[in-house]
C-alpha positions in Angstrom: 5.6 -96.6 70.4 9.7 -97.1 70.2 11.1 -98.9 73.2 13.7 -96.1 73.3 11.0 -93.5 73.9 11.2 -92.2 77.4 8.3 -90.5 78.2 9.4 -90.1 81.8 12.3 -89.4 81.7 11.3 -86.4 78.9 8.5 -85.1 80.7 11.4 -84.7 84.1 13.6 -82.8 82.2 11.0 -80.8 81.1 9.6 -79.8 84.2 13.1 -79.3 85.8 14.2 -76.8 82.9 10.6 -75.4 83.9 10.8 -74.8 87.5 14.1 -73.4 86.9 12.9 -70.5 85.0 10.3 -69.6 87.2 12.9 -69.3 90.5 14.7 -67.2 87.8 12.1 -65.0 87.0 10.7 -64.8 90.6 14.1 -64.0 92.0 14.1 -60.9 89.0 10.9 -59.9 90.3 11.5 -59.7 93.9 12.5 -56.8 96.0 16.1 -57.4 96.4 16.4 -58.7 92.5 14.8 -55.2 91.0 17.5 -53.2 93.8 20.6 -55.2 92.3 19.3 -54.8 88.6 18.2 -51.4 89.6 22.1 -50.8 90.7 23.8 -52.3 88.0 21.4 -50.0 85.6 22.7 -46.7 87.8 26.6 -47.9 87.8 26.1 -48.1 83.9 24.8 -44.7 83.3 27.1 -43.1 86.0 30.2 -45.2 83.7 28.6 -43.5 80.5 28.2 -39.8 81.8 31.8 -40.0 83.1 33.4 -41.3 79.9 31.5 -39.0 77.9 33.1 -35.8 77.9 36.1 -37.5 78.0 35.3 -38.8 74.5 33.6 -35.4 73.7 37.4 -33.1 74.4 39.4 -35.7 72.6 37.3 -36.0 69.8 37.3 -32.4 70.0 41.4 -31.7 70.4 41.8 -34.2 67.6 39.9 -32.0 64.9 41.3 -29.0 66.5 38.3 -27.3 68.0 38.0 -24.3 70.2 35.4 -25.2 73.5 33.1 -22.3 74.1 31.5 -21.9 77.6 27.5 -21.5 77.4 25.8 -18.2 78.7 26.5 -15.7 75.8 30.7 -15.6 76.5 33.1 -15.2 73.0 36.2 -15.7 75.1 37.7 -19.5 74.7 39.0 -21.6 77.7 41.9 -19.7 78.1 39.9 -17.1 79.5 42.0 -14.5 77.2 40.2 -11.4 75.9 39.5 -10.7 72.7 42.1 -8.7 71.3 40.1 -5.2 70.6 38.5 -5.3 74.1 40.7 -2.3 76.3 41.3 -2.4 80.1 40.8 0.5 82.2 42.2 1.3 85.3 40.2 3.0 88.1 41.4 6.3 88.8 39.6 6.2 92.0 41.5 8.0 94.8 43.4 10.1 92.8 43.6 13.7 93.7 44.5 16.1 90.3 46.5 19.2 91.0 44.7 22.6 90.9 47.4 24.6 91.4 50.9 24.8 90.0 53.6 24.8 92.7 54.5 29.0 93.8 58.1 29.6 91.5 60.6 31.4 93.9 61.1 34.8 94.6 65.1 36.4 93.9 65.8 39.6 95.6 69.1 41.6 94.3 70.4 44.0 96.9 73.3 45.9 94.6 74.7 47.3 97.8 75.5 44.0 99.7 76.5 42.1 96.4 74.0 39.7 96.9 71.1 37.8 95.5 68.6 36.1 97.9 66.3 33.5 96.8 63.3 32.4 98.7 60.5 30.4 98.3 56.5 30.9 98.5 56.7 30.9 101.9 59.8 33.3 102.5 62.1 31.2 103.2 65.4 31.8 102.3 66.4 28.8 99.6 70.4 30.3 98.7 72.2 33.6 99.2 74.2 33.7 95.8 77.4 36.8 95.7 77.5 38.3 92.6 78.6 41.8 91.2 76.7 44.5 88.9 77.0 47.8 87.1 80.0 50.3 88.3 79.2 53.8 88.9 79.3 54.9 84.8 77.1 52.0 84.2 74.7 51.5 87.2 72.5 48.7 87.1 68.7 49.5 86.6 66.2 48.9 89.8 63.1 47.8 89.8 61.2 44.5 89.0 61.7 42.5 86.1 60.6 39.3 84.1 62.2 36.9 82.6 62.2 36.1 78.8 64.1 34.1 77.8 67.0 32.1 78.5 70.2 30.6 76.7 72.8 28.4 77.1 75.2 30.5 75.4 75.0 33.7 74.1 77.4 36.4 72.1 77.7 39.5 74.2 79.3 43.1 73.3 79.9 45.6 75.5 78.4 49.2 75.6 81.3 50.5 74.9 82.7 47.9 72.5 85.7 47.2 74.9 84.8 43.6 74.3 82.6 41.1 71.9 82.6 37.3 73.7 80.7 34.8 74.5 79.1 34.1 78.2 77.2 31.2 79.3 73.7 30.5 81.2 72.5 33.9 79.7 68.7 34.9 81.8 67.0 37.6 80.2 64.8 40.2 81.2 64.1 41.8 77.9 66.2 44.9 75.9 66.1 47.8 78.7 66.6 45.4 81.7 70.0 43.7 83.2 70.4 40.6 82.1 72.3 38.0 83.9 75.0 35.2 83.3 77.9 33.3 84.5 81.4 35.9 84.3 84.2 33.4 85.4 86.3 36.3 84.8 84.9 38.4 87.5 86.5 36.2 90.4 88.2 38.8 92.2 84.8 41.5 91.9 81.9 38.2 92.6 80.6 39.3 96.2 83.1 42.4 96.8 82.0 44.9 94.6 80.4 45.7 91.3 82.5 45.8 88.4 79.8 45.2 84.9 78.5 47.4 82.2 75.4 47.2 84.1 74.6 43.4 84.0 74.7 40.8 87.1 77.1 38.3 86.8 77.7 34.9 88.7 80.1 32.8 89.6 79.5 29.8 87.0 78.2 27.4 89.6 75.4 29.8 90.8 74.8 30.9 87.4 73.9 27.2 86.2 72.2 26.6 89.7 69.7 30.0 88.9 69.7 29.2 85.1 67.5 25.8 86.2 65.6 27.5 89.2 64.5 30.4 87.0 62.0 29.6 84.5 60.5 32.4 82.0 57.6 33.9 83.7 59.2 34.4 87.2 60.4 38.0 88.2 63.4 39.4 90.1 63.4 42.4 92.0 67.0 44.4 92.1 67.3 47.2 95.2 70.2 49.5 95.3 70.7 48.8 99.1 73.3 50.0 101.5 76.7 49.6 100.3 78.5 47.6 102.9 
């Protein structure tokens, strides 16, 4: 045998490497050493799941995906609808009309020079003067309905004394009065009655009854007691 062979001295270091890698491996397989392994294992995964979807979105923005939920939905993250879905709105607590509001009632009384216009209840809503038909051309009584109205309308007289035109024209139909606006009549408006037969207005009242009147509604003209 070689004087340079150590036998001791090799066998020592033998049995030292030896005995260290059995405190190792009893230290793994103690208690406490599977707990910290058993740790650093969790804190692993826990890193993993957390960084996952991270690298899942920005894989996913960078080849320009669209992220659906799971559970059947179409609609994207946004949370938009589609664009052929409709919204409705409840119409709970509404209350439709049944019934159209009453229109007023207009009384003419030929002897006070007056028309009185009241509403479904009776009360009075405006006295308007006017003046109507003289003596050789009374103005009919009776109840009539409204036709028709116009703006402006050409007018002759019975008696062809004149042909113009007269404004915020109501009609009642061929054998009834008709009535307009008769700026001309200032002096006769609410004094006395100086027409062919017709009832004519100051221009004011005539526009105000032109947009209170509506075809349909009725007028009833009384001679009355002259004044």
């Amino acid at each position: 045998m070689p004087e340079n062979f150590d036998v001791p001295g090799t066998f020592d270091e033998r049995l030292t490497a030896g005995a260290a890698r059995l405190e190792q491996e009893a230290a793994v397989r103690s208690p406490a050493g599977v707990r910290a392994r058993g740790d650093q294992r969790r804190r692993r995964h826990t890193t993993t799941l957390a960084v996952a979807p991270v690298l899942v979105l920005a894989i996913a923005g960078a080849a320009g995906l669209t992220l659906r939920p799971s559970g059947g939905s179409r609609h994207d993250v946004s949370g938009s609808p589609p664009a052929s879905s409709s919204v409705r709105t409840s119409t709970s607590g509404a209350t439709p009309s049944t019934s159209a509001e009453a229109p007023p009632t207009a009384t003419v009384d030929l002897g006070q020079h007056s028309m009185t216009i009241r509403d479904a209840q009776g009360k009075v809503i405006k006295t308007l003067p006017i003046t109507a038909g003289i003596p050789a051309y009374p103005t009919k009584t009776g109840t009539f309905t409204v036709v028709g109205k116009k703006q402006s309308k050409p007018l002759t007289s019975v008696d062809g004394d004149y042909n113009i035109s007269v404004s915020y024209y109501i009609d009642f139909g061929p054998q009834a009065p008709a009535i307009f606006a008769a700026p001309w009549q200032q002096p006769n408006v609410g004094k006395t009655n100086a027409t062919h037969g017709d009832i004519e207005l100051f221009i004011g009242d005539a526009v105000w009854l032109y947009d209170h009147l509506a075809v349909g509604d009725t007028i009833q003209i009384e001679s009355g007691m002259a004044p």
